[in-house]
C-alpha positions as CSV (number, residue, x, y, z in Angstrom):
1,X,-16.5,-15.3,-35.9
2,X,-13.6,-13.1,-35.6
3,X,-15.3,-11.4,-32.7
4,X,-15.9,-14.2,-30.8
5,X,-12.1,-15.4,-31.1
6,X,-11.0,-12.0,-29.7
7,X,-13.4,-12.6,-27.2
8,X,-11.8,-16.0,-26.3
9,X,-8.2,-14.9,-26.8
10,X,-8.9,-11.8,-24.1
11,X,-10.7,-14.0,-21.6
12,X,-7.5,-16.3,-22.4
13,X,-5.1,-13.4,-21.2
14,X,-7.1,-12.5,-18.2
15,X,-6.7,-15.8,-17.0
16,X,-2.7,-15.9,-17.9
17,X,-2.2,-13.2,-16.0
18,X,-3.9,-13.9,-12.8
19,X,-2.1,-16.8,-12.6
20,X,1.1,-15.3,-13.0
21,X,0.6,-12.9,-10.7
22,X,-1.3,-15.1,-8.0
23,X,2.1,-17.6,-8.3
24,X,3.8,-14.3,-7.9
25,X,2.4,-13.3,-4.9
26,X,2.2,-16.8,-3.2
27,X,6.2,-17.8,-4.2
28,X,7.7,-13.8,-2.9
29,X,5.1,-12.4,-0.5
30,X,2.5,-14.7,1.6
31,X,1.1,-17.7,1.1
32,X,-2.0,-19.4,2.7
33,X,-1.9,-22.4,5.4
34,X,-4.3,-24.0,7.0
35,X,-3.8,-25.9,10.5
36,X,-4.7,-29.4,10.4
37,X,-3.8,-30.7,13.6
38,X,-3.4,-29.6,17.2
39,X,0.8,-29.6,17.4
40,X,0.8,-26.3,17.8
41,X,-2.3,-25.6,20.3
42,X,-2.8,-23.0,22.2
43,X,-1.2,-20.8,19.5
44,X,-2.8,-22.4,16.6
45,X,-6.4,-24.0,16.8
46,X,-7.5,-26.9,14.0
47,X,-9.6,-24.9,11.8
48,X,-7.3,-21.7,11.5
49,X,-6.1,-20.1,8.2
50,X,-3.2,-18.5,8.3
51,X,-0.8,-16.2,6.0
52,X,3.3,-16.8,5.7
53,X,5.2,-14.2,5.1
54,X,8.0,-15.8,2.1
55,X,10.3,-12.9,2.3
56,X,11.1,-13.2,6.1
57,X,14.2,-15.6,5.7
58,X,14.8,-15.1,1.7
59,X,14.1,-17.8,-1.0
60,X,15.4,-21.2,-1.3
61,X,13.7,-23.7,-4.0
62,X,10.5,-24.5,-1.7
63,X,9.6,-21.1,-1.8
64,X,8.4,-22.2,-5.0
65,X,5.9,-23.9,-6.0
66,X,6.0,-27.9,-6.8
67,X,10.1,-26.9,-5.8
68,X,10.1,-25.8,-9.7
69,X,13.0,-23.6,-9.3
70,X,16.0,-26.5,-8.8
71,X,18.6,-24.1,-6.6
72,X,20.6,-24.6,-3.5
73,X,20.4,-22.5,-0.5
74,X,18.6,-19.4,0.4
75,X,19.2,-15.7,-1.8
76,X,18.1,-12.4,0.5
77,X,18.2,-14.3,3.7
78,X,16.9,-13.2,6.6
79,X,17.7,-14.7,10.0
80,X,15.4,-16.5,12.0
81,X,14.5,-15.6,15.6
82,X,13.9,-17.4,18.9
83,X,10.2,-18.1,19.2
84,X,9.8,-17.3,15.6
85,X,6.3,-19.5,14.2
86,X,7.8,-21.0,10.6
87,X,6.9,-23.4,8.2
88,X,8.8,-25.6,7.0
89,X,9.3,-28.7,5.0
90,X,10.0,-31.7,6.5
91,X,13.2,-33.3,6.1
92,X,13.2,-36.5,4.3
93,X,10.0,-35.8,3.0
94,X,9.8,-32.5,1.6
95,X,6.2,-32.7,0.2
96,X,4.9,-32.2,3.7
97,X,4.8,-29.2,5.7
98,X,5.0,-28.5,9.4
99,X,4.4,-25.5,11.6
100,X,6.5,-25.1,14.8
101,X,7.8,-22.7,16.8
102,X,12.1,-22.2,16.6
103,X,14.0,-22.5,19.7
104,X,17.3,-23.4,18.7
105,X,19.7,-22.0,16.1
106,X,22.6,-23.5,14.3
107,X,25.4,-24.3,16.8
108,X,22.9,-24.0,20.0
109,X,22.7,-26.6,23.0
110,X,19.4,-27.9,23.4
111,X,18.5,-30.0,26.1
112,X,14.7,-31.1,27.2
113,X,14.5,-32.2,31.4
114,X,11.4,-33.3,32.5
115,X,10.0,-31.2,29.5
116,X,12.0,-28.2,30.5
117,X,13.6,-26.9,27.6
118,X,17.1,-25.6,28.1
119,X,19.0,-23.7,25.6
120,X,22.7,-23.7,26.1
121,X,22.4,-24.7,29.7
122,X,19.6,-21.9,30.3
123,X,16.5,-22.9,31.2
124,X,13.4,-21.7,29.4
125,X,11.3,-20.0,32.5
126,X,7.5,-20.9,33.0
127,X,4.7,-20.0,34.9
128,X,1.4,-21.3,35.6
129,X,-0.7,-19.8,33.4
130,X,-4.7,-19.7,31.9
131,X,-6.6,-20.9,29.0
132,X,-8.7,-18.3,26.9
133,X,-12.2,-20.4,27.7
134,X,-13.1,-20.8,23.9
135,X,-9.8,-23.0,24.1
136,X,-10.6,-26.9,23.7
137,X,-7.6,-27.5,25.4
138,X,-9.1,-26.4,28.8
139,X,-11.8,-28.8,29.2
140,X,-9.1,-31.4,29.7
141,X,-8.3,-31.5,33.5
142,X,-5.1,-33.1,32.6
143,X,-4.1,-30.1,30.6
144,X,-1.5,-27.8,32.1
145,X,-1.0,-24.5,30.7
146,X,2.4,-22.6,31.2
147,X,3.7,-19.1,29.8
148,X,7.1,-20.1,28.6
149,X,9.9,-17.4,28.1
150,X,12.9,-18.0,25.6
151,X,16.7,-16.6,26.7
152,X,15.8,-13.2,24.7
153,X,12.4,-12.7,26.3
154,X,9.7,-13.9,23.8
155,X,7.0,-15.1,25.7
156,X,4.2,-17.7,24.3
157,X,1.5,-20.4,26.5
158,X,2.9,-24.1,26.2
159,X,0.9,-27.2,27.1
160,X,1.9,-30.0,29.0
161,X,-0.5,-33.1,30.5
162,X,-0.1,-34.4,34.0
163,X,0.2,-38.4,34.0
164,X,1.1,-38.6,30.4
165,X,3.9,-41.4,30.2
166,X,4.0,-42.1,26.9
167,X,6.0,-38.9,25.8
168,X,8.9,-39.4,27.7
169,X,10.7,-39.3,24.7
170,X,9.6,-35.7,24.3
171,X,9.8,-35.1,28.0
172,X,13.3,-36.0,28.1
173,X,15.6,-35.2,25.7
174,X,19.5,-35.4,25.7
175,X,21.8,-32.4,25.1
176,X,22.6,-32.4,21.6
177,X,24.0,-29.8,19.2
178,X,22.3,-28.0,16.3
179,X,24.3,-28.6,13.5
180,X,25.6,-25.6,11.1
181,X,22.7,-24.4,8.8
182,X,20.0,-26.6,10.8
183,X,17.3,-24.9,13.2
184,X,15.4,-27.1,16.5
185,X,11.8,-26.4,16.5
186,X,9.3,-27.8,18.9
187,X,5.3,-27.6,19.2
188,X,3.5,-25.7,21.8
189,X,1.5,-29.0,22.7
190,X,4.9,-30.5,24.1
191,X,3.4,-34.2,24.8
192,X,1.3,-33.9,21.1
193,X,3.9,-32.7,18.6
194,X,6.3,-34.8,16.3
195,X,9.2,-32.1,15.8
196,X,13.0,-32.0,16.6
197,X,12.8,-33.7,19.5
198,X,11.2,-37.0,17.8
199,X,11.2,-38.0,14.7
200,X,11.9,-34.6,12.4
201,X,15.0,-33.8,13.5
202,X,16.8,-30.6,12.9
203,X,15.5,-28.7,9.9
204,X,18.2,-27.5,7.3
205,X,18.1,-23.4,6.7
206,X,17.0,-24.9,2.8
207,X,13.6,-25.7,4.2
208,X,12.2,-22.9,5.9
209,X,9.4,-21.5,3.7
210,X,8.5,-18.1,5.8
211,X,7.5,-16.7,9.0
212,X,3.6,-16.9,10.0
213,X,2.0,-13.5,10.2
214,X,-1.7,-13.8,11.2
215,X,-5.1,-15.5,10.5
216,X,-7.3,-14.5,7.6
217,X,-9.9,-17.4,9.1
218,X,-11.0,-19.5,11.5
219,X,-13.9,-22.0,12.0
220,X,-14.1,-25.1,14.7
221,X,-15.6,-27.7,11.8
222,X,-19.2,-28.1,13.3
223,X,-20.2,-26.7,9.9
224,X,-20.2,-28.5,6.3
225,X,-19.5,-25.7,3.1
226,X,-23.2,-26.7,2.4
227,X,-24.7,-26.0,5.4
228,X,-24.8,-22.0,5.0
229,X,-27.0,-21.5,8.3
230,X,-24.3,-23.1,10.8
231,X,-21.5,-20.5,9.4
232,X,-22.4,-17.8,11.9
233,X,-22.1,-20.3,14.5
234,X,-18.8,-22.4,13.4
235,X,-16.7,-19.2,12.0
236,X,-14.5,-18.2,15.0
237,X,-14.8,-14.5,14.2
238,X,-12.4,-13.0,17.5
239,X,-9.3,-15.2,15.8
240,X,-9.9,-14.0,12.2
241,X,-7.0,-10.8,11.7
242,X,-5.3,-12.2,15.4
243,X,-1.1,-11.8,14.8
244,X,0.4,-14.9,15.7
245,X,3.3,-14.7,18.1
């Protein structure tokens, strides 16, 4: 009897501990995402798994899970950058995350003409650009891809759709200001992304939970968890390890 309550209180340890440190490791280091929607496409796909990097711009209470540790602020922050992938909570309601992509910075100028973004009265370059043919995105011949390059030089593909009317909220954006300790974030499928622009907002520094790194997995859902002998075939295997810039 004795033995057998050693047994239990061990197993009872084991499982103590690799909590602690799996909370650990998902609250100070990375923590899993998955993407489930296309806001972010060509950069992100549906079906992609992705890690965060937590220690990019410090700690702040959503670091944490549940929110559990009630503080204000960030401790060891770290500044954001231009182009910069983060996810965040959503202001207003903070049990949601988003993924986005950072293009303005507390104080900045951001103005959206004809769904060219200016940042303090520079204009974002494009150029046409090309699809990687695995994309979904390129079987739509409205679909119009463009290399977009911020003010300091980070380069990413943006989407936008020819005869799309009903974003010209997104299209066309007025000038407006960044407040202090608030960062503008937009998708990379301009006409199919609620961020800043719409109805987010900008995002206070409090809500940024980390920096995505790269995908650990990637699949494009034509295969149930059950259905073991469609895995080969729905696992996007050139995306799994990818860095996401």
């Amino acid at each position: 009897m004795e033995k057998k309550s050693s047994s239990w209180l061990e197993f009872a340890k084991t499982i103590f501990w690799a909590v602690v440190i799996a909370v650990v490791f998902r609250s100070f280091l990375l923590e899993p995402f998955s993407i489930p929607s296309g806001s972010m496409i060509p950069t992100l796909r549906v079906g992609d798994y992705l890690f965060v990097s937590k220690y990019s711009y410090g700690y702040s209470r959503y670091s944490f899970p549940f929110a559990i540790v009630p503080f204000d602020g960030r401790i060891w922050r770290g500044e954001p950058e231009y182009g910069d992938v983060v996810v965040f909570r959503r202001p207003g309601n903070e049990s949601v995350d988003f993924i986005k992509r950072l293009v303005g910075k507390p104080g900045d100028r951001i103005e959206v003409v004809d769904s060219v973004l200016f940042i303090n009265g520079v204009e974002a370059q494009r150029q046409p650009a090309s699809l990687d043919p695995e994309d979904p995105a390129g079987q739509d011949p409205r679909v119009m891809p463009f290399t977009e390059t911020l003010p300091n030089g980070v380069e990413y593909l943006v989407l936008e759709r020819s005869l799309d009317i009903a974003n010209s909220r997104a299209d066309n954006m007025p000038e407006q200001v960044v407040p202090m300790g608030h960062y503008f974030f937009m998708g990379d499928n301009r006409d199919r992304s609620n961020d800043s622009r719409i109805d987010v907002g900008p995002v206070p520094e409090r809500n940024l939970i980390g920096r995505a790194e790269f995908l650990f997995f990637s699949h494009n859902g034509t295969a149930r968890f059950w259905q073991v002998w469609k895995w080969p075939f729905a696992i996007r295997f050139s995306r799994i390890g990818m860095g996401i810039d």
